[in-house]
Every structure is written in structure tokens, then in C-alpha cells.
C-alpha positions in Angstrom: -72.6 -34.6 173.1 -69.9 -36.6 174.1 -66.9 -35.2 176.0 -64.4 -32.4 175.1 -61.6 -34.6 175.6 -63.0 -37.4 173.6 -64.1 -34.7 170.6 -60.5 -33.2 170.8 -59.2 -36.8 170.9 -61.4 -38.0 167.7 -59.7 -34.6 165.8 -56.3 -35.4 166.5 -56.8 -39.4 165.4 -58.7 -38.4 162.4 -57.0 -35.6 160.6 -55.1 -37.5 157.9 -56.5 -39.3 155.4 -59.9 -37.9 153.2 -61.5 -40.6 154.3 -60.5 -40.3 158.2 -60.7 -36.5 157.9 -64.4 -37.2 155.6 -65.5 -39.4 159.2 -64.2 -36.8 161.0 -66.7 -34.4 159.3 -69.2 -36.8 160.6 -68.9 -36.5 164.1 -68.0 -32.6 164.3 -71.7 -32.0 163.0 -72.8 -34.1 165.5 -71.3 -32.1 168.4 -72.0 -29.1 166.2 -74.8 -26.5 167.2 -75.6 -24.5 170.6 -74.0 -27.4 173.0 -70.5 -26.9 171.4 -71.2 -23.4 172.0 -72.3 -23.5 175.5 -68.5 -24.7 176.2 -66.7 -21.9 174.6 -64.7 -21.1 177.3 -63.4 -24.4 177.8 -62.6 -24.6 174.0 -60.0 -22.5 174.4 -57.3 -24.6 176.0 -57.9 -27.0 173.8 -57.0 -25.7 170.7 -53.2 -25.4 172.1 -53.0 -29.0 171.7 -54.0 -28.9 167.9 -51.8 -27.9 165.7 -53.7 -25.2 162.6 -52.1 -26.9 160.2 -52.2 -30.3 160.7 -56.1 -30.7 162.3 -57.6 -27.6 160.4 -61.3 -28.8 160.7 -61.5 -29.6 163.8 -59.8 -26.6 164.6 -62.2 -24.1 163.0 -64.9 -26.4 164.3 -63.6 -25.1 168.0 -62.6 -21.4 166.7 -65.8 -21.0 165.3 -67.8 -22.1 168.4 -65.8 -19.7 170.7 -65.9 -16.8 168.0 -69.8 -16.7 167.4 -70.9 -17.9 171.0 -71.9 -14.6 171.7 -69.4 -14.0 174.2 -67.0 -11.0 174.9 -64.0 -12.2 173.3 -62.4 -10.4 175.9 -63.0 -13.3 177.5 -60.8 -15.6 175.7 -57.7 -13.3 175.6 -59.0 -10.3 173.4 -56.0 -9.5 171.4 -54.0 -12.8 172.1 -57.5 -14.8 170.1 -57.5 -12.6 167.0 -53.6 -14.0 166.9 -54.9 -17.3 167.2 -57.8 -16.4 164.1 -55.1 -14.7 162.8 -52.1 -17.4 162.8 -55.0 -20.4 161.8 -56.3 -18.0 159.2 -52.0 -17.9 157.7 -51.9 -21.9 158.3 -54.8 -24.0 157.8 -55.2 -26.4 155.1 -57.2 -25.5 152.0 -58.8 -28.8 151.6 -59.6 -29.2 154.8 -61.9 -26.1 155.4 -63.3 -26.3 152.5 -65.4 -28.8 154.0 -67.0 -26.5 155.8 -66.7 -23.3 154.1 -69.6 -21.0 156.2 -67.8 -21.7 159.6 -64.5 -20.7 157.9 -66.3 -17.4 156.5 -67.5 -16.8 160.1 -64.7 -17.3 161.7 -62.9 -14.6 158.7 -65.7 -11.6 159.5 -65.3 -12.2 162.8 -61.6 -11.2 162.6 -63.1 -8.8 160.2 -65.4 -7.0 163.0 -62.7 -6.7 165.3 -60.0 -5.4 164.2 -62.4 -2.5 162.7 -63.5 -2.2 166.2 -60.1 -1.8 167.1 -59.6 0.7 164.6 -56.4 -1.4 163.7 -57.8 -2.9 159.9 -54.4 -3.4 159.0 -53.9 -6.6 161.4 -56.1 -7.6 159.1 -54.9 -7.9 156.1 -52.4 -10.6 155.9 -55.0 -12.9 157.7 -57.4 -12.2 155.1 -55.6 -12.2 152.1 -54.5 -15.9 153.0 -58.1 -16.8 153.8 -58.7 -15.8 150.1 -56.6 -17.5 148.5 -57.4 -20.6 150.8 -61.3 -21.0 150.3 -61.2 -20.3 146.6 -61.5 -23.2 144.2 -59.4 -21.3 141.9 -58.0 -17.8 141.0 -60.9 -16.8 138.7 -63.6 -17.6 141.5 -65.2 -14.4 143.5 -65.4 -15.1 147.2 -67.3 -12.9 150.0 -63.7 -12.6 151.5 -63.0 -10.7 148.4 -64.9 -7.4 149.5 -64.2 -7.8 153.6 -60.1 -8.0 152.8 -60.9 -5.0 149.8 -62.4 -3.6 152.8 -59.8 -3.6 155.4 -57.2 -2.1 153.2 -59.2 0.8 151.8 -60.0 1.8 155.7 -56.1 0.7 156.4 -55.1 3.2 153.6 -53.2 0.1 151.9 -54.6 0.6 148.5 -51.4 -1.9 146.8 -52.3 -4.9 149.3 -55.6 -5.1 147.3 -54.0 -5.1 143.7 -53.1 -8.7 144.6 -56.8 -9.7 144.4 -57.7 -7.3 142.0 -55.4 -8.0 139.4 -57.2 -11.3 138.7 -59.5 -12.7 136.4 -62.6 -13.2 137.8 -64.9 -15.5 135.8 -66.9 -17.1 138.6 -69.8 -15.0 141.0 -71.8 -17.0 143.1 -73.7 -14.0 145.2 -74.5 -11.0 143.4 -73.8 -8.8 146.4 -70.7 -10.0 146.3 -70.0 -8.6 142.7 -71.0 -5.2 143.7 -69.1 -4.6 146.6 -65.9 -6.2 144.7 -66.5 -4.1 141.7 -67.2 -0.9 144.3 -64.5 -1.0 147.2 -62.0 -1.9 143.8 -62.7 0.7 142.5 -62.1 3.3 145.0 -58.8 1.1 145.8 -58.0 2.1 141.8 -59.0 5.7 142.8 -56.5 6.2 145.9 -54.1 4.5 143.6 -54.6 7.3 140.8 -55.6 4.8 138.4 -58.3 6.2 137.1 -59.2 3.9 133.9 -58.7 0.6 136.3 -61.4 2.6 138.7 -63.7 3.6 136.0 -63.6 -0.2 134.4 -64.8 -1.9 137.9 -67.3 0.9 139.1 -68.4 0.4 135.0 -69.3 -3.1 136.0 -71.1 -2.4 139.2 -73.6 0.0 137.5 -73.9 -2.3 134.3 -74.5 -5.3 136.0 -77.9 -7.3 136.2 -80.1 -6.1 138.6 -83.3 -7.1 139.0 -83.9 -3.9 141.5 -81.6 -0.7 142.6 -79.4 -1.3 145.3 -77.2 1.0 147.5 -74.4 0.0 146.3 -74.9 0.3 142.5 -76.2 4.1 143.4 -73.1 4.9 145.5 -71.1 3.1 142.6 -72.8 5.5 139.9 -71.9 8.9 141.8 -67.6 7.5 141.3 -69.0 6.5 138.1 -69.5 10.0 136.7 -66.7 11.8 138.5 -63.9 9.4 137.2 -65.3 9.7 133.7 -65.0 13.0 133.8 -61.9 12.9 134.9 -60.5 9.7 132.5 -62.7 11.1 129.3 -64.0 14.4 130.2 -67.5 12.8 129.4 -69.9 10.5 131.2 -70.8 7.7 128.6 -74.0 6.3 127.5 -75.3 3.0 129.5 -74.8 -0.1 127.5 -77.3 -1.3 126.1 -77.6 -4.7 128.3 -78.0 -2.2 131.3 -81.3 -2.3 133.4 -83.7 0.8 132.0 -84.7 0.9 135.4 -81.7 0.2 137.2 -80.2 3.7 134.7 -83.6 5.3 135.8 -83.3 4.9 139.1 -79.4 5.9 139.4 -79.8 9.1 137.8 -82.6 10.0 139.5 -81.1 9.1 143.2 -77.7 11.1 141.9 -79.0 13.9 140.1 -76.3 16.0 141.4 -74.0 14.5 139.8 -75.9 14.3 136.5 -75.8 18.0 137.0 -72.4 18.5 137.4 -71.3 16.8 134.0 -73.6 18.7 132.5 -71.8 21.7 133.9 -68.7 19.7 133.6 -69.4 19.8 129.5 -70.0 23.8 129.0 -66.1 23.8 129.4 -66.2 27.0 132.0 -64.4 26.0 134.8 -65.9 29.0 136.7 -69.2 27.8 136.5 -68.1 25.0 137.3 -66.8 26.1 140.4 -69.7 27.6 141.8 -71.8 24.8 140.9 -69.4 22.9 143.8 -69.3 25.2 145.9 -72.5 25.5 146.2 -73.2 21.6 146.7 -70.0 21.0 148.6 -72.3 19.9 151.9 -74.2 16.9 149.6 -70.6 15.8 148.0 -68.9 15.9 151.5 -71.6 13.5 153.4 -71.3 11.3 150.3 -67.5 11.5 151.3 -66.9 12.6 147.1 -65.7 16.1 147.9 -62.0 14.9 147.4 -62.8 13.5 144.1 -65.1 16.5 143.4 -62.4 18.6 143.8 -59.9 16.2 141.3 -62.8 16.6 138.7 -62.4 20.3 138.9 -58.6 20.0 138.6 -59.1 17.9 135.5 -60.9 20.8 133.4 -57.7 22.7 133.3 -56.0 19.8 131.4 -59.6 19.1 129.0 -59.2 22.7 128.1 -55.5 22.7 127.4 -55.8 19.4 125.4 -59.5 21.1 123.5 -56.5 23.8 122.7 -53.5 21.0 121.0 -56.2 20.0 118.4 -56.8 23.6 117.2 -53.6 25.4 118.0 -49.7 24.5 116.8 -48.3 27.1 119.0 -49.8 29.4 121.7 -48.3 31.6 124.5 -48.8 30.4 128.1 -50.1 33.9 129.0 -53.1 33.0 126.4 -52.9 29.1 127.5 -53.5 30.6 131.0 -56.2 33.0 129.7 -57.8 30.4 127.7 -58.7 27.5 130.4 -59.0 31.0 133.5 -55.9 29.8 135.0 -54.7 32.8 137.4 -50.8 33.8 135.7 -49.0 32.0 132.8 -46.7 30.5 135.5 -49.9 28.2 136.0 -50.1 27.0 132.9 -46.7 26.2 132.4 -46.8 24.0 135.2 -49.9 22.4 134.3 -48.4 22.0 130.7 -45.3 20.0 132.3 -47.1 17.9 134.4 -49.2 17.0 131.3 -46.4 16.5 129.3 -45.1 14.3 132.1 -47.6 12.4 132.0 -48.0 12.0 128.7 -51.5 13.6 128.7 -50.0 15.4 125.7 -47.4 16.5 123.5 -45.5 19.6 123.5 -41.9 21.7 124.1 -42.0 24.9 125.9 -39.2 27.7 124.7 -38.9 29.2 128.0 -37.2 32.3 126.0 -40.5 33.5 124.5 -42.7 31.6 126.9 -43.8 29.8 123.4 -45.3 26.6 124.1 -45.7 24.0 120.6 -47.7 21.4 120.3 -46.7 18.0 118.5 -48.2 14.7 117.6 -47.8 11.5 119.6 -43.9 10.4 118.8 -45.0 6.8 119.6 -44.1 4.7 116.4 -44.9 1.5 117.3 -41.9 -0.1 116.0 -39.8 -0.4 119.5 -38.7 -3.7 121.4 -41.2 -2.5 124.4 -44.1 -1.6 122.5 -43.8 -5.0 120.4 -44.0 -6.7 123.4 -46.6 -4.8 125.2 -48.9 -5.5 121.7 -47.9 -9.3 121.7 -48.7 -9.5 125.6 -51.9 -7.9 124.7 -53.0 -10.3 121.8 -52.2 -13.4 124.0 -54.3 -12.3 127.0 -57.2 -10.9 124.3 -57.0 -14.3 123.2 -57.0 -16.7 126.6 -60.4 -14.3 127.1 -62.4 -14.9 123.8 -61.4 -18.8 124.7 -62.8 -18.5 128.0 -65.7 -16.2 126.9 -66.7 -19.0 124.3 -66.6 -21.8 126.9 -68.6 -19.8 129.6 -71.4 -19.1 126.8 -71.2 -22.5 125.9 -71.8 -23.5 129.6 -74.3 -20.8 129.9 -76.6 -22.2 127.0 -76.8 -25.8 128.7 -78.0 -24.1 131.8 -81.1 -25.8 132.8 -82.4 -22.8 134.5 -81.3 -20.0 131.6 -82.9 -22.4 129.2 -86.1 -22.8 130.9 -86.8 -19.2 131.2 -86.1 -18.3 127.5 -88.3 -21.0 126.5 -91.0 -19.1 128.6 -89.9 -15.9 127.3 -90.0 -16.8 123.7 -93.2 -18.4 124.0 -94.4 -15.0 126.1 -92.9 -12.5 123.8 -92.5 -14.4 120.1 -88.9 -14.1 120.1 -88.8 -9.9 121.4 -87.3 -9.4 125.0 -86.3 -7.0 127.5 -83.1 -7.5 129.4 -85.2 -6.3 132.4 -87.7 -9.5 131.8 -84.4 -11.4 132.8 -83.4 -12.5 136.5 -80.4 -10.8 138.0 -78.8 -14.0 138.2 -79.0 -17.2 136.5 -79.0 -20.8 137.9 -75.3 -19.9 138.5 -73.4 -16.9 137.3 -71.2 -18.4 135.0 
């Protein structure tokens, strides 16, 4: 390997054109490998005399060496080189490590493994979220950064920093691992948010994905599964039918607890109910569910008053509170509000008579807002079916997908099982 100096030399002459920056590329794998690593303490000064911006692969090139050398990082400043990650995470330039995308992924977990070590996630987070946005192709792709930054701002508690990734599109998976863990830690992002449909739609897709066997993840996915539908719909739906049989074997079996609890869920007695939790509260607490547990248990109060609008005009809180075992009718009223609030239901309370009426939804669907919020609807149902069309239409000139259901049809005269299928194409998508 030729000098330091002469390396650092070629980086600064030849980070400007593609085809300088292409040559460049050249001779950094070249010097690449467990020489460049030897010299990780000397790396170090030389990165002040490159600017992130400007000679981004070379750069990473160098950061990466000095962050996976093995070595203390202690030894090259501690918290002064996860600024350094940090600020050339913020500044690079997208085209440039893209070149080399698994040193720019190393160099992102390493950042990662830190500040967890630190118990500091939240430095984080910025860092990250630029990485993202830097190595993907476009918004719709799914990156691995995708779970580590998800990750940093569930530990961080900063459940609306990951709304900026998870409000996208995503069309594009490249690692199926890398579906899952989005789909999971989004999920329970969604749940510390209170947005409990949002939640139950990603942890929906972890369980329902292909699979060609159980992982962790899709188990640890399943056990949210069934407490958020209980809390969104009061009911744990039936798996789709695309859905692994064994993969919906397997999850039920390795959860049955909570299989059990929806069943006791659906008897509609919220003291049974309670005993049933506390008497499992150890196995929901080292699954680190007891909190949500406890928001499931909550919830049958408002499935019983809203069981009551659709037989009852008007009813008493004192029988409202009798009715769903709340303790004194002061209970109920205030569960009635906060329902109402919400707009969980529909209803006045006369607090002369401690009369509470019940009413249909006043929504006519006439108003400026609602118009909009349909038209907004149509136009985004729309871009999907376009973009649902081309991806099948990609999908079918798969050389790979088409290869395997000309075996299968030949195997099985035209009859298949989803299960027969591999958890991943060629490419997803």
C-alpha cells in the first residue's frame, strides 16, 4: 500500500468529476482491507484535511477503517469521533457514498452501537435520519438504516422523529429482515404515539408477510398484534389468506397467552378479565407488554359502553356504570366524555338527571373539510393501484418468479400453496 500522504493526496485531487471520483474508487480498494486498518490511528489526523462534503469517499474510506479496526475508540477521541461520524453522516454527498454503500452502513451502526452504549440514543438521531435519506435511491426504497434510526428513537423516547420515515411509501425491500424489524419497531413507535390503527396496520404486515420459517421477530410482532386489535376493534382478526399456515401455526402456538386473553377479552366480563392478567402479569412484564396489557383492559370499559349505544337510546350512568362493573356512576361519566371526546361515540349527558342519550354519527359528509379529506383520499388510492399495476407488471417478468411457477405448475397442475413459495423473490418488488 502506498503512503498515507500519497492516498490522502490521490482523495483530495480526485474528488470531482464521476470519472475522477470513479478512478478514485479504483485505488481506495486497492489500499482497502486489513493494511488500511493497521494505520487507524494515523488516519485520524488526516481526515482534518478533508473536507466531508467535498471528498466524501475517501473520507468514509478512512472513517470506516478507524471505526471497525477493532480498536477502543477511546482511542481516537471517544466522544469528539462520534462528532466526526456524526457531522460526516449530516454532510456527505449522496452520490458519492453510494459507491460504496456497506462501508457507509458500517460506519452508520457503528454510531449506532455507541451512542446505545452511551445510553445517549438521542445523539443519534439526527445523524441517522440524514444517513437515510442519503443512501436511499429514492423515498419508496427500505434501507437497513430504516430499523437502526426507528431504533434509536423508540429507546430515546422520540416516537415523532420516526414519523418522518414512517410516513412514507415504501415499495422497495431488498432484505426481508429488514421488513420486519421496520414493520415492528414502527409499530411500537405508532403505539407510544397512541395511534393505534397506524400500529395495528405495520405489525399487520410483519405477521402477514412471507416467511419461509418463524422468526423472533414476526412472534414478538404477533403478541402487539392481538393487544392493539383488541384495543382498535375489540377483536383479533382472521389471518389473510396469503399468510404462511405455518408461519399462523407457529405464532399462536409460541403466544398462546395472548390467544387466551382475546378469548377472555371476547366474553365481555371485564372481571374475568382482570384475573386472567393478573394472574399472567410475570409472562406479559418480561415480554415488556404489561403497559399495553393494561391499555387492553382499559379498552373493555369503552367496547361495553359502545355494545350499550346500539341497544340503548338513553341510559342512567348509575346503570352505564353497573353495566360495564365500573365502581360509581362518576366513572362512567368520565369515561362517557372522554369517549365522546374522542369521538369513540355519540352522546349528550343531562347532568340534572344524570341521563346520558345516545345519537347517531352527525358527520354529513357535505362539509369543505370532509370534501377534501375524500378527494385527498381518492388521489392517493389512485397513485397506489398505478404503482400496484406496474410492480405486478414488473413482478411477472421476473426471471426468477417465473421460473419457479413454471416448476410449480408443472409439480402441482395449476393448485399451489403460498407456503410452496420462497419468502422472497429474485427481488422484492
Amino acid at each position: 500500500m502506498e503512503s498515507l500522504e500519497a492516498l490522502v493526496a490521490h482523495i483530495q485531487g480526485l474528488s470531482g468529476s464521476p470519472e475522477e471520483v470513479a478512478h478514485l474508487h479504483s485505488l481506495l480498494k486497492q489500499a482497502d482491507g486489513d493494511s488500511l486498518r493497521a494505520h487507524a490511528a494515523a488516519l485520524l489526523p488526516f481526515l482534518a484535511h478533508l473536507s466531508p462534503e467535498t471528498h466524501s469517499l475517501g473520507y468514509l474510506y478512512l472513517l470506516e477503517a478507524c471505526a471497525t479496526s477493532g480498536s477502543n475508540l477511546s482511542d481516537f477521541g471517544g466522544g469528539d469521533f462520534l462528532v466526526t461520524i456524526a457531522g460526516f453522516l449530516t454532510a456527505c454527498s449522496a452520490d458519492q457514498i453510494r459507491l460504496a454503500p456497506d462501508k457507509f452502513l458500517n460506519v452508520c451502526r457503528v454510531l449506532k452501537d455507541q451512542v446505545m452504549q452511551l445510553n445517549m440514543p438521542i445523539r443519534g438521531i439526527a445523524p441517522l435520519r440524514a444517513a437515510v435519506r442519503k443512501i436511499q435511491s429514492s423515498p419508496e426504497q427500505l434501507t437497513p438504516l430504516h430499523a437502526d434510526y426507528l431504533l434509536l428513537c423508540l429507546l430515546a423516547k422520540q416516537y415523532k422523529a420516526g414519523l418522518s420515515v414512517l410516513e412514507d411509501d415504501i415499495f422497495e425491500v431488498d432484505q426481508p429482515k429488514d421488513l420486519f424489524l421496520y414493520c415492528y419497531y414502527g409499530g411500537m413507535i405508532y403505539i407510544g404515539l397512541k395511534k393505534f390503527p397506524k400500529a395495528l396496520e405495520l405489525l399487520h404486515n410483519a405477521v402477514t408477510a412471507p416467511m419461509s420459517m418463524l422468526n423472533a421477530i414476526a412472534i414478538e410482532a404477533y403478541k402487539k398484534y392481538v393487544l392493539v386489535s383488541l384495543i382498535v376493534n375489540g377483536q383479533v382478526p382472521s389471518f389473510p389468506k396469503y399468510t404462511s399456515v405455518s408461519g399462523q401455526r407457529s405464532m399462536k402456538i409460541h403466544a398462546q397467552i395472548y390467544v387466551e386473553l382475546s378469548t377472555s377479552y371476547s366474553n365481555g366480563r371485564y372481571t374475568d378479565l382482570e384475573i386472567f392478567v393478573q394472574a399472567n402479569s410475570a409472562t406479559f412484564q418480561s415480554d415488556n407488554n404489561l403497559g399495553l396489557v393494561k391499555q387492553v383492559l382499559s379498552s373493555m370499559y369503552k367496547r361495553n359502553i359502545q355494545r350499550l349505544t346500539q341497544t340503548y337510546l338513553t341510559l342512567s350512568l348509575e346503570d352505564i356504570a353497573r353495566s360495564v362493573q365500573l365502581e360509581t356512576p362518576r366513572d362512567a361519566e368520565m369515561h362517557v366524555l372522554r369517549m365522546i371526546e374522542d369521538g369513540e361515540i355519540h352522546a349528550t349527558i343531562n347532568q340534572k338527571d344524570g341521563m346520558v342519550s345516545f345519537h347517531e354519527d352527525p358527520e354529513q359528509y357535505k362539509s369543505v373539510e370532509m370534501v377534501e379529506h375524500i378527494d385527498s383520499s381518492i388521489q392517493r388510492l389512485t397513485a397506489l393501484s398505478k404503482k400496484l399495476a406496474s410492480i405486478d407488471e414488473n413482478m411477472s417478468c421476473d426471471p426468477a418468479y417465473l421460473m419457479k411457477t413454471g416448476r410449480d405448475r408443472g409439480r402441482f397442475d395449476g393448485r399451489f400453496d403460498y407456503d410452496d413459495y420462497d419468502s422472497v423473490p429474485h427481488k422484492f418488488f
